[in-house]
GUVEXRO-351411 format. One record per residue: residue number from 1; residue in one letter; x, y, z of N, C-alpha, C in turn. Coordinates in nm, 4 decimals. Example, Ala and Ser with C-alpha at 12.3 -4.5 7.8 and 13.67 -1.06 7.14 Angstrom:
REM GUVEXRO-351411
+-----+--------+----------+----------+----------+----------+----------+----------+----------+----------+----------+
| num | residu |       nX |       nY |       nZ |      caX |      caY |      caZ |       cX |       cY |       cZ |
+-----+--------+----------+----------+----------+----------+----------+----------+----------+----------+----------+
|   1 |      A |   1.3190 |  -0.5690 |   0.7800 |   1.2300 |  -0.4500 |   0.7800 |   1.3200 |  -0.3300 |   0.7800 |
|   2 |      S |   1.2850 |  -0.2250 |   0.7080 |   1.3670 |  -0.1060 |   0.7140 |   1.2900 |   0.0030 |   0.7870 |
+-----+--------+----------+----------+----------+----------+----------+----------+----------+----------+----------+
REM end
This chain:
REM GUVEXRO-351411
+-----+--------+----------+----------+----------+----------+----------+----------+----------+----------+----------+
| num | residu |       nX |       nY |       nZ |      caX |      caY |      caZ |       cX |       cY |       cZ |
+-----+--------+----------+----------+----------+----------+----------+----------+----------+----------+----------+
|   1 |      X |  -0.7348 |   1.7882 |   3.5401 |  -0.6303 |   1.8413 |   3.4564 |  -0.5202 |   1.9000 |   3.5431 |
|   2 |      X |  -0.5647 |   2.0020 |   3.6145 |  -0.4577 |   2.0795 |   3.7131 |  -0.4588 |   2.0526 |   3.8493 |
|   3 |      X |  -0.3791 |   2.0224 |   3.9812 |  -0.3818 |   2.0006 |   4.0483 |  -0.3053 |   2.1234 |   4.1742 |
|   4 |      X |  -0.3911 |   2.0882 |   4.2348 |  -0.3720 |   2.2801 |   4.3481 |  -0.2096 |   2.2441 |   4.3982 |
|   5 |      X |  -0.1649 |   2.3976 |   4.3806 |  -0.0532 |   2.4552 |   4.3606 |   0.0292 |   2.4379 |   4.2468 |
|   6 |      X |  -0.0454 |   2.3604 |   4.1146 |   0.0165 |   2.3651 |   4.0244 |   0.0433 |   2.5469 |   3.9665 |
|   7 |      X |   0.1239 |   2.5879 |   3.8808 |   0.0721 |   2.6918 |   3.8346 |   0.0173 |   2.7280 |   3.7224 |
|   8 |      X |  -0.0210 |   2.8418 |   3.7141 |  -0.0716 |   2.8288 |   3.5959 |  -0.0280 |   2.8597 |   3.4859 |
|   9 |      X |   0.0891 |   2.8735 |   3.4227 |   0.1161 |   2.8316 |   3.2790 |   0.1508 |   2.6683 |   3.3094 |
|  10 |      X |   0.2085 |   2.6342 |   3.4134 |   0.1702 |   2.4516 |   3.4130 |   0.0484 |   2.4224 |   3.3530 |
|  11 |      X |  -0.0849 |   2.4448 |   3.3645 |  -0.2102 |   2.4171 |   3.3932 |  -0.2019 |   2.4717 |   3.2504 |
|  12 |      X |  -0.2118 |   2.5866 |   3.1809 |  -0.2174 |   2.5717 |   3.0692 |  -0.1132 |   2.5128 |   2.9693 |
|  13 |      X |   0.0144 |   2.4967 |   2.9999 |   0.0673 |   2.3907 |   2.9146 |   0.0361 |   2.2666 |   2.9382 |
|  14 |      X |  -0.0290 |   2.1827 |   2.9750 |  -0.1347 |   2.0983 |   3.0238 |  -0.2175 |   2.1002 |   2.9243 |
|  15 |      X |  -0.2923 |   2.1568 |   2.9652 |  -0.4257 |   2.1754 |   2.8513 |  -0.3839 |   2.1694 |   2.6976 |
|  16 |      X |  -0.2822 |   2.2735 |   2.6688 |  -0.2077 |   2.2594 |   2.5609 |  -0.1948 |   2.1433 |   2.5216 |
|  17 |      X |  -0.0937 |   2.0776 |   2.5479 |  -0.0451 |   1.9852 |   2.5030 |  -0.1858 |   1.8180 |   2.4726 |
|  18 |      X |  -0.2749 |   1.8068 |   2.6184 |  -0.3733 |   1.7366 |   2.5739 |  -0.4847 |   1.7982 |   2.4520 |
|  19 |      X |  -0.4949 |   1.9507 |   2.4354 |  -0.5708 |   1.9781 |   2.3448 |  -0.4630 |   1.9457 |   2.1814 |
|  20 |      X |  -0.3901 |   1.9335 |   2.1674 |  -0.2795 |   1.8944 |   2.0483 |  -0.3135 |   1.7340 |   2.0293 |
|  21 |      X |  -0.2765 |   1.6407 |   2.1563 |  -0.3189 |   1.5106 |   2.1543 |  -0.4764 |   1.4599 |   2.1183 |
|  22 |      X |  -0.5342 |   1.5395 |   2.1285 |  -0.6832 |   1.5620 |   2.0370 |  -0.7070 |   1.5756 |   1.9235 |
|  23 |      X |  -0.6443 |   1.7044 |   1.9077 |  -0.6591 |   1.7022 |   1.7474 |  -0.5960 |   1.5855 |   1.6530 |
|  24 |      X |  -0.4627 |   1.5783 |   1.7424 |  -0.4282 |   1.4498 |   1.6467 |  -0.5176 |   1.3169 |   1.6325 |
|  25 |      X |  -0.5890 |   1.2899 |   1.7681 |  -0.6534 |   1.1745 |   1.6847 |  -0.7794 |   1.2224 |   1.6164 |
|  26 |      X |  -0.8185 |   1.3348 |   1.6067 |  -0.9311 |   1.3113 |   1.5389 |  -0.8933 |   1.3594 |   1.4111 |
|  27 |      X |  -0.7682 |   1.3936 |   1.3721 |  -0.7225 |   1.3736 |   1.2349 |  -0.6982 |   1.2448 |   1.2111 |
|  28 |      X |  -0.6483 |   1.1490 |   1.3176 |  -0.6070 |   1.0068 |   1.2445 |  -0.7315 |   0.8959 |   1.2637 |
|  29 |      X |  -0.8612 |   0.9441 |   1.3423 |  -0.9296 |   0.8872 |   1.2947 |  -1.0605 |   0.9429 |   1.1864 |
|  30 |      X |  -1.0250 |   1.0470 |   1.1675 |  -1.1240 |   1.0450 |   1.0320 |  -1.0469 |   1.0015 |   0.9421 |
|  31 |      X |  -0.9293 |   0.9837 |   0.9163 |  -0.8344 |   0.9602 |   0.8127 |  -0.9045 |   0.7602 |   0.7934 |
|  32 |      X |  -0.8709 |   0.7168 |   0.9232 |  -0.9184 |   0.6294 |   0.9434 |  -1.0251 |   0.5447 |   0.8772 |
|  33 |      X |  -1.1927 |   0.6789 |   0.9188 |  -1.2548 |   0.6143 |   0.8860 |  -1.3336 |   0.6737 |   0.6946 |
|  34 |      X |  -1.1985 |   0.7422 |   0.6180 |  -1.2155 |   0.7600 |   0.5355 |  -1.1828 |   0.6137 |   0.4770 |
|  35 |      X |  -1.0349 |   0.5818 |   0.4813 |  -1.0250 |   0.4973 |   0.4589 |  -1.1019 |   0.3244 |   0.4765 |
|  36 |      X |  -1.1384 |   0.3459 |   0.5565 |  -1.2597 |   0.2373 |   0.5902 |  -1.3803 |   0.2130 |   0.5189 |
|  37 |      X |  -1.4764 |   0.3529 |   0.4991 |  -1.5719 |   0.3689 |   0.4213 |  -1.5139 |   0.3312 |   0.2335 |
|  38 |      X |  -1.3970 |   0.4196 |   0.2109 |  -1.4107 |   0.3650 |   0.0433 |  -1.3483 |   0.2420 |  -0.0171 |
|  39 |      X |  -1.3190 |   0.1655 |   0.1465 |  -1.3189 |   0.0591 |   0.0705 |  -1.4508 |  -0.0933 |   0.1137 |
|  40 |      X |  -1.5389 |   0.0043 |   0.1407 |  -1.6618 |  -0.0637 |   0.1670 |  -1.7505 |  -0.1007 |   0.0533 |
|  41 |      X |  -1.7436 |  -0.2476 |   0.0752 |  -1.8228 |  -0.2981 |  -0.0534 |  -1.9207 |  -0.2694 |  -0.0601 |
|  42 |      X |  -1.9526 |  -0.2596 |  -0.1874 |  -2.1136 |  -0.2590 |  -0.2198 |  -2.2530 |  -0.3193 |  -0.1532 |
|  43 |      X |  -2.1966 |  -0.4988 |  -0.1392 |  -2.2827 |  -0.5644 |  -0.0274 |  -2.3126 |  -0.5153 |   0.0903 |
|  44 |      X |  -2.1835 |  -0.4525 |   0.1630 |  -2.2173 |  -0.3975 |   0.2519 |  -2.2653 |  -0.2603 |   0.3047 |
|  45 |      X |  -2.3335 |  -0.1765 |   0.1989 |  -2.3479 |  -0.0946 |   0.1817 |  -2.2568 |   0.0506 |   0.1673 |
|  46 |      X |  -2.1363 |   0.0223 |   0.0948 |  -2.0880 |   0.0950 |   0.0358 |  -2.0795 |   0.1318 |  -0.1253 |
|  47 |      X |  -1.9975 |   0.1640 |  -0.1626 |  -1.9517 |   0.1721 |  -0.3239 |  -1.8558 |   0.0760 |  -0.3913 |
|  48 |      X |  -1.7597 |   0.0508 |  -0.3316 |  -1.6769 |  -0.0481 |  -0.4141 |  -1.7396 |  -0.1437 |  -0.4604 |
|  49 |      X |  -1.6754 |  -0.1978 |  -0.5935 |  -1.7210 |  -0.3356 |  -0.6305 |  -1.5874 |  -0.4450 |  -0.6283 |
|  50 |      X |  -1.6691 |  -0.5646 |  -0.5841 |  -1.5684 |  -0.6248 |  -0.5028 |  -1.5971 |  -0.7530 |  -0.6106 |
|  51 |      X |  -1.5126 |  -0.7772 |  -0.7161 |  -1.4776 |  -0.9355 |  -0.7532 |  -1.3563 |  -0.9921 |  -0.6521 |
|  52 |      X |  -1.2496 |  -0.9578 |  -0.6920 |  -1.1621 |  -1.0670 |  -0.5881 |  -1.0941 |  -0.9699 |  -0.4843 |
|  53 |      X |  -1.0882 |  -0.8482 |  -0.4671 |  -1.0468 |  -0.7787 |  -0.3319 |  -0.9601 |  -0.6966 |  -0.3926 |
|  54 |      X |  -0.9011 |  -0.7090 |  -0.4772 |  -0.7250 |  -0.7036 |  -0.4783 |  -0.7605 |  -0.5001 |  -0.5050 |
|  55 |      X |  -0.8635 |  -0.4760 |  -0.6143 |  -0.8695 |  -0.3429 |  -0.5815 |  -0.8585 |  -0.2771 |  -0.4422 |
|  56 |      X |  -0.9669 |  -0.3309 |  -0.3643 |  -0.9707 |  -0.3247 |  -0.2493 |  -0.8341 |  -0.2654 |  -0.1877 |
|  57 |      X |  -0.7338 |  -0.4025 |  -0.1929 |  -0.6150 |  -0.4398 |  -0.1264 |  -0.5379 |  -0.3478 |  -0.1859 |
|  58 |      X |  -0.5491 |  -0.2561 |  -0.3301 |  -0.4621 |  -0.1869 |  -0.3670 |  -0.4644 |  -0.0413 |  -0.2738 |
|  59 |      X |  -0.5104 |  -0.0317 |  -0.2147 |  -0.5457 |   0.1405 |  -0.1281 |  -0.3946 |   0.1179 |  -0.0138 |
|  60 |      X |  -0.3225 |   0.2373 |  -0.0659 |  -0.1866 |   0.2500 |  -0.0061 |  -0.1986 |   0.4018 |   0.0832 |
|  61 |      X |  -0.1200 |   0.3935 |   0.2083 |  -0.0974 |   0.4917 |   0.2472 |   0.0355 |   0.5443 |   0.2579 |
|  62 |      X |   0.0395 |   0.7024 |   0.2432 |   0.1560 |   0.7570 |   0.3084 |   0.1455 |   0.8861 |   0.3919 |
|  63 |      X |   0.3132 |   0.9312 |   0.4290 |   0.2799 |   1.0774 |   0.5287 |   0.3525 |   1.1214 |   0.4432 |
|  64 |      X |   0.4711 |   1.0898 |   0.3211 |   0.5559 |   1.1663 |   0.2333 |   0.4637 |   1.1862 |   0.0935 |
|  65 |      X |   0.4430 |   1.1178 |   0.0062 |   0.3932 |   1.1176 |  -0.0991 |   0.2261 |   1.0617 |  -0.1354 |
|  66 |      X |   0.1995 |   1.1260 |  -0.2280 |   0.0828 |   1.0171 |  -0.2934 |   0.0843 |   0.9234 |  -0.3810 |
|  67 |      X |   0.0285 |   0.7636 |  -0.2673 |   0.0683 |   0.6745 |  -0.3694 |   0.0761 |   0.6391 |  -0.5382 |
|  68 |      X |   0.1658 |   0.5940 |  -0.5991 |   0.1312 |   0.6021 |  -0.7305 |   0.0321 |   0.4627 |  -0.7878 |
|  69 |      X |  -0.0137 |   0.4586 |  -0.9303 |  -0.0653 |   0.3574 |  -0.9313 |   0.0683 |   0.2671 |  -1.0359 |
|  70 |      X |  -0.0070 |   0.1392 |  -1.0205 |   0.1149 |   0.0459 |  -1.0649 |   0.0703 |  -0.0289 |  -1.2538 |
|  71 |      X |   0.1258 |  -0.0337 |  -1.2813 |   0.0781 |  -0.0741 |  -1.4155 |   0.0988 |  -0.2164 |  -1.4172 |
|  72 |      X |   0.0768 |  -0.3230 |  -1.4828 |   0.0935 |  -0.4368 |  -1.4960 |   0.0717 |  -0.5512 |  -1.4001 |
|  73 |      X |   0.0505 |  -0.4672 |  -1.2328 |   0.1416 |  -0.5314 |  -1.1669 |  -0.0423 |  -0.6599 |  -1.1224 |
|  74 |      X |  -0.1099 |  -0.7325 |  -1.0961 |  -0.2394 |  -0.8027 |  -1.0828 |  -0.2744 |  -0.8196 |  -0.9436 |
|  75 |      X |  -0.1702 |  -0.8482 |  -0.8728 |  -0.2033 |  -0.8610 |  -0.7222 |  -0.1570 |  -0.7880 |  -0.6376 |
|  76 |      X |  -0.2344 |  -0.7348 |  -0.5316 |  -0.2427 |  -0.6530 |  -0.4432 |  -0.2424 |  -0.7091 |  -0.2637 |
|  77 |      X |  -0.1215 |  -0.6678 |  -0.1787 |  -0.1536 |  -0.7268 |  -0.0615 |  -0.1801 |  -0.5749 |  -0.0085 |
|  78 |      X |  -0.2499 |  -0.5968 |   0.1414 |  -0.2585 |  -0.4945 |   0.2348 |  -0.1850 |  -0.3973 |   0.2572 |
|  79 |      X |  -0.1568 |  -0.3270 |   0.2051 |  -0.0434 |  -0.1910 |   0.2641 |   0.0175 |  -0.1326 |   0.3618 |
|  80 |      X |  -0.0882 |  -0.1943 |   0.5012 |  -0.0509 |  -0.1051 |   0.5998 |  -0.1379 |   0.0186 |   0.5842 |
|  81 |      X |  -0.2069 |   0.0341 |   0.5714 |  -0.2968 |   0.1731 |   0.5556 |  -0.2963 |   0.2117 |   0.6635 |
|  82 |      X |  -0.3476 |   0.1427 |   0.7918 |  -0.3771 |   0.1685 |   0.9063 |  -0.2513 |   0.2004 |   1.0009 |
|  83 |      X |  -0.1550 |   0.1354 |   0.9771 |  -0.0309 |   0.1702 |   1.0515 |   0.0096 |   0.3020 |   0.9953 |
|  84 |      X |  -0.0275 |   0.3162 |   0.8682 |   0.0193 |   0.4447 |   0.8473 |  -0.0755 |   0.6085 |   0.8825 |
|  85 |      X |  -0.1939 |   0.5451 |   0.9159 |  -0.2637 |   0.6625 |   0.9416 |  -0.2938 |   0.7004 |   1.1252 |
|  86 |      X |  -0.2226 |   0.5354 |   1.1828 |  -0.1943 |   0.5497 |   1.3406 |  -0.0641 |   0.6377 |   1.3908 |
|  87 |      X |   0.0535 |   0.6401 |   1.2859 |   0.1487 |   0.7287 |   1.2671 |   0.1579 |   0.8251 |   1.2548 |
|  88 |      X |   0.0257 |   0.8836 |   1.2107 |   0.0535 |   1.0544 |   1.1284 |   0.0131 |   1.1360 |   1.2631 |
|  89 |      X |   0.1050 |   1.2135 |   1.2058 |   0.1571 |   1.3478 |   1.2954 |   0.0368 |   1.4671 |   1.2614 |
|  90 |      X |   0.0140 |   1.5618 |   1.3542 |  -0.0941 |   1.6611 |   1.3805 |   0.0392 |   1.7871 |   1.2406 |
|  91 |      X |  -0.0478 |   1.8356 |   1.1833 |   0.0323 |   1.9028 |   1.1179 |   0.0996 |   1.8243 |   0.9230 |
|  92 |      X |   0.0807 |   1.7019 |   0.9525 |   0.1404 |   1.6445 |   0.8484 |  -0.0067 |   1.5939 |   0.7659 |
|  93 |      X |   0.0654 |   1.5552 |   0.6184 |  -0.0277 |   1.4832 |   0.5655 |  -0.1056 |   1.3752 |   0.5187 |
|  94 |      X |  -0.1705 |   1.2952 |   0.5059 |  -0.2502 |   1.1622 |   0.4981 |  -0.2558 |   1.1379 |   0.3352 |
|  95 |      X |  -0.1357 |   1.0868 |   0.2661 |  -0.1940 |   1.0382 |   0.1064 |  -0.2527 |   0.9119 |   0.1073 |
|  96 |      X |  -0.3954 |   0.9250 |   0.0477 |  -0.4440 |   0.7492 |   0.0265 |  -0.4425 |   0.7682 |  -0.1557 |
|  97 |      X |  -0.3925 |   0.6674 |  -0.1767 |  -0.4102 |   0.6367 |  -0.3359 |  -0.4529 |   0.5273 |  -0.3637 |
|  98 |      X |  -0.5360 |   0.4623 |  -0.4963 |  -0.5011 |   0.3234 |  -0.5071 |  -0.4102 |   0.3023 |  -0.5947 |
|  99 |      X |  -0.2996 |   0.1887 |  -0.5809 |  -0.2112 |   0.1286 |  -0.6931 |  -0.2666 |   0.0380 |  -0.7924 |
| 100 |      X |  -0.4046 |   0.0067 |  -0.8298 |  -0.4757 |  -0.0578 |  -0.8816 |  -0.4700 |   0.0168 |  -1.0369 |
| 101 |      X |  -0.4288 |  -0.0309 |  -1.1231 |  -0.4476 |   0.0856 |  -1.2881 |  -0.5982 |   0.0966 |  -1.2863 |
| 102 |      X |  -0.6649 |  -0.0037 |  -1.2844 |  -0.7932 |   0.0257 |  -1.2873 |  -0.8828 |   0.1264 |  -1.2079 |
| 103 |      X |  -0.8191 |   0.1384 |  -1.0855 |  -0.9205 |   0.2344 |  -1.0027 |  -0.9696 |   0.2982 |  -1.0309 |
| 104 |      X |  -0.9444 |   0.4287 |  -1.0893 |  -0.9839 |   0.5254 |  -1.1676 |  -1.1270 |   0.4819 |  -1.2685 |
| 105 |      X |  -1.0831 |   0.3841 |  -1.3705 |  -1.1962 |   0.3582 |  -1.4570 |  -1.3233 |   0.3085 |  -1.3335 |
| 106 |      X |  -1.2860 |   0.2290 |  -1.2788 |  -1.4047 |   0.1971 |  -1.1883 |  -1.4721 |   0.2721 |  -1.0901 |
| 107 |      X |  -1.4038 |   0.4220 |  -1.0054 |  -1.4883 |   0.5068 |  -0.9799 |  -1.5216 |   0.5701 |  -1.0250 |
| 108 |      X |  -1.4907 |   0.6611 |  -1.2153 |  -1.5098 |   0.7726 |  -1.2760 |  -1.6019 |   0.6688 |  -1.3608 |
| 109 |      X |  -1.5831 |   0.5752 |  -1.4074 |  -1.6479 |   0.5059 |  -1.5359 |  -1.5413 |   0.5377 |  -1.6414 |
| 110 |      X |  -1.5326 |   0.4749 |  -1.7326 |  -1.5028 |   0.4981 |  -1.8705 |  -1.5970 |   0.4027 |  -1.9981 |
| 111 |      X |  -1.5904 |   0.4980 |  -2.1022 |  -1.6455 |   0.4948 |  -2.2204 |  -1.5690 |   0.4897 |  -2.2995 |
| 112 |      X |  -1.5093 |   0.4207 |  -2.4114 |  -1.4578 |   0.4071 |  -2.4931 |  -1.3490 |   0.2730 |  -2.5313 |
| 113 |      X |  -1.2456 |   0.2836 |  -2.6134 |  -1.1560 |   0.1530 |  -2.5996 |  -1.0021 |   0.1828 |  -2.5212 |
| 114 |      X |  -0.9870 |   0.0743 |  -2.4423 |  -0.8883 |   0.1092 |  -2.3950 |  -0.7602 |   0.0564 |  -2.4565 |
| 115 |      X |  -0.6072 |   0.0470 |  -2.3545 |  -0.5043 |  -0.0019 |  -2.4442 |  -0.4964 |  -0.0869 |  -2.5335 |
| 116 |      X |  -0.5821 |  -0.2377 |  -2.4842 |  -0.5650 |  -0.3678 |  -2.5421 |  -0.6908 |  -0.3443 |  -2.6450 |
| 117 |      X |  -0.7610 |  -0.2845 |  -2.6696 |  -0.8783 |  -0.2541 |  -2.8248 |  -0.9889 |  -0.3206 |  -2.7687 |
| 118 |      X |  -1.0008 |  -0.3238 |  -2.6105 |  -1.1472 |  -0.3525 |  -2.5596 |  -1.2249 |  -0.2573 |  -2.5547 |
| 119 |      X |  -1.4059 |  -0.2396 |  -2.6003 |  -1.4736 |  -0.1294 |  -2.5723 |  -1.5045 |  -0.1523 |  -2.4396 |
| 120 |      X |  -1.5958 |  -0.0463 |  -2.3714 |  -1.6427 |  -0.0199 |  -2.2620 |  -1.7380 |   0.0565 |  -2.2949 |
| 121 |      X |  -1.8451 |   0.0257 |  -2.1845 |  -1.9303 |   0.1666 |  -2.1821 |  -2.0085 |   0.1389 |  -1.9891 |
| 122 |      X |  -1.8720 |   0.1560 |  -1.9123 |  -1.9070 |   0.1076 |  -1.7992 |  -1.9181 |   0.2861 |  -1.7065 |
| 123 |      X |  -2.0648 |   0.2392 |  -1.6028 |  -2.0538 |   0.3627 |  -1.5235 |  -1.9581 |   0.3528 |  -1.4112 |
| 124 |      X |  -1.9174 |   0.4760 |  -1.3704 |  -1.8483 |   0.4541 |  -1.2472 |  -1.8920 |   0.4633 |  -1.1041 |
| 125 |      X |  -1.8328 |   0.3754 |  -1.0200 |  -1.9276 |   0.3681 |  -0.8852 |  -1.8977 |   0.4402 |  -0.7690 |
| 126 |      X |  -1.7840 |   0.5380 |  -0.8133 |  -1.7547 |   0.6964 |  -0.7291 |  -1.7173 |   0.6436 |  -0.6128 |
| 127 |      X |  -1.7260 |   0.5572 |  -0.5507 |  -1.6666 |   0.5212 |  -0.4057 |  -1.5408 |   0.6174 |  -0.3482 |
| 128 |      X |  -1.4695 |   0.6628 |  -0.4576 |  -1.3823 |   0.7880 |  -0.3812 |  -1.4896 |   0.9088 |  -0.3376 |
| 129 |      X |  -1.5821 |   0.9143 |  -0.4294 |  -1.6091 |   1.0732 |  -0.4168 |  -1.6958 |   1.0833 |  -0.3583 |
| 130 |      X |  -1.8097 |   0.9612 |  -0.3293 |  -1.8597 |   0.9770 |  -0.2182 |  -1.8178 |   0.9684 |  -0.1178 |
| 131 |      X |  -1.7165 |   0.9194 |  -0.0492 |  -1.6468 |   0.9700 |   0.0635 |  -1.6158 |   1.0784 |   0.0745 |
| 132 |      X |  -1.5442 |   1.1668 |   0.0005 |  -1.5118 |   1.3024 |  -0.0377 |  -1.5868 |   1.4107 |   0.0022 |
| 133 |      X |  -1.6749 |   1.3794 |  -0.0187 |  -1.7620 |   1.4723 |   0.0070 |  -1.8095 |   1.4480 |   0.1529 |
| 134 |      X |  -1.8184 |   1.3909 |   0.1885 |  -1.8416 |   1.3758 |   0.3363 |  -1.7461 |   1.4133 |   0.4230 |
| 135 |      X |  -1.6541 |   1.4727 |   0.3628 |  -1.5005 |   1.4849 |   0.4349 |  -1.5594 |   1.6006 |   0.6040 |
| 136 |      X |  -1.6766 |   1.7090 |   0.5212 |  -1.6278 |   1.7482 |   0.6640 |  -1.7523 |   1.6826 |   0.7699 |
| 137 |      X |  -1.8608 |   1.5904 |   0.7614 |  -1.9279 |   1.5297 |   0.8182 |  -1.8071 |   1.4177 |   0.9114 |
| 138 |      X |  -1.7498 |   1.3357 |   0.8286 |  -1.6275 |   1.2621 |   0.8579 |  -1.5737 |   1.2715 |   0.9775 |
| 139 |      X |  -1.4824 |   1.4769 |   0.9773 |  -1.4336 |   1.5310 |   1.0651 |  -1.5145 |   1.5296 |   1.1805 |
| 140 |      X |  -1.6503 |   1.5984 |   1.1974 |  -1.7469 |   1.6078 |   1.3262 |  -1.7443 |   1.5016 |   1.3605 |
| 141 |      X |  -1.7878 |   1.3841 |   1.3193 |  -1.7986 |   1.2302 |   1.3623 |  -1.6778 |   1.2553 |   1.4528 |
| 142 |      X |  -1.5688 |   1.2386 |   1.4273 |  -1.4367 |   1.2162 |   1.4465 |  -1.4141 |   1.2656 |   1.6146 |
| 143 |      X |  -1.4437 |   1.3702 |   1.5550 |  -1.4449 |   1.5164 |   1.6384 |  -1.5060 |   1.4436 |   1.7873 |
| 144 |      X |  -1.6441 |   1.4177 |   1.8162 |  -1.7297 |   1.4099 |   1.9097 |  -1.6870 |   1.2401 |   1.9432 |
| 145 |      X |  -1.6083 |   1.1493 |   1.8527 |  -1.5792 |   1.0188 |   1.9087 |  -1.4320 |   1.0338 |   2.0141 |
| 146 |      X |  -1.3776 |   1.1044 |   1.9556 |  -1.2436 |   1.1597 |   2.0226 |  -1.2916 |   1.2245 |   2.1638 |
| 147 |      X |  -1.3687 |   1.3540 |   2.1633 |  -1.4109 |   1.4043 |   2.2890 |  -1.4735 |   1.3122 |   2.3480 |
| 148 |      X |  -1.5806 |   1.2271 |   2.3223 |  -1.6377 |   1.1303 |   2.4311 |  -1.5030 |   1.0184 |   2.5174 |
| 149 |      X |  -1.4094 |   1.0026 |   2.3741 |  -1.2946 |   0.9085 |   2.4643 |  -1.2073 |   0.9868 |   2.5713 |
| 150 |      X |  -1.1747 |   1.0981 |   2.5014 |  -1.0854 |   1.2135 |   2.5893 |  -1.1859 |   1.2799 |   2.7471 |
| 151 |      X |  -1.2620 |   1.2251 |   2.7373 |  -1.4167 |   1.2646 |   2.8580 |  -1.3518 |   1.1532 |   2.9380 |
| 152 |      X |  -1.3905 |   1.0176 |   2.8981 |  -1.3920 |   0.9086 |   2.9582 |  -1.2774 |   0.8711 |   3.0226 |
| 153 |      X |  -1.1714 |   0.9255 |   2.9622 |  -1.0327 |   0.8880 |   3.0374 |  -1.0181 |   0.9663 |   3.1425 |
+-----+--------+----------+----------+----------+----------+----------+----------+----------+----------+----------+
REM end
């Protein structure tokens, strides 16, 4: 880190500044691997349920807002999730939303009829909220993958 005759507020603005470059990634990779986990299919031992992806494909990121969802709209490409959570700043915030109308019914469940006079009586498969809850397991992961890389360099 410090090298003789550096001084020492050098040596600690040093440290500083690599201890900042830390935290940031292990905010952008738990962000990361939040995002990773809820959109892990079922097959593969997650929660989502996966007919053609496009839910999947609806998971948007931002650092300004939380995404909204889209009404009408059927197809879904990639968002950039990842570019946007390689971007985020130490201090700022990580919105993941899905733009999918459906999302919601499919992790909460719904019971009843919806707009078009279809019933339901479907459970929901929580894939948000079990991630959620893991949020601060997530972080430690994060935490100790970051220090082993920040070791190694």
């Amino acid at each position: 880190m410090a090298t003789e005759g550096q001084s020492f507020s050098a040596q600690v603005g040093a440290w500083a500044a690599a201890e900042l470059e830390r935290a940031e990634a292990v905010l952008q990779t738990a962000a990361q691997t939040v995002a990773n986990e809820v959109r892990t299919p079922v097959a593969e031992g997650g929660r989502m349920p996966i007919k053609t992806g496009n839910l999947r494909r609806s998971l948007m990121a931002s650092t300004s807002t939380m995404p909204t969802m889209v009404e009408g709209k059927q197809t879904f490409s990639d968002g950039g999730v990842d570019l946007v959570i390689a971007g985020a700043e130490l201090g700022g915030i990580i919105y993941l939303g899905f733009q999918a109308a459906y999302a919601a019914r499919l992790n909460f469940g719904f019971v009843g009829e919806d707009s078009l006079g279809r019933s339901y009586n479907q459970a929901g498969f929580g894939f948000v909220d079990a991630v959620a809850q893991r949020w601060p397991q997530i972080v430690a992961a994060a935490e100790a993958t970051v220090r082993d890389r920040f070791e190694k360099a």
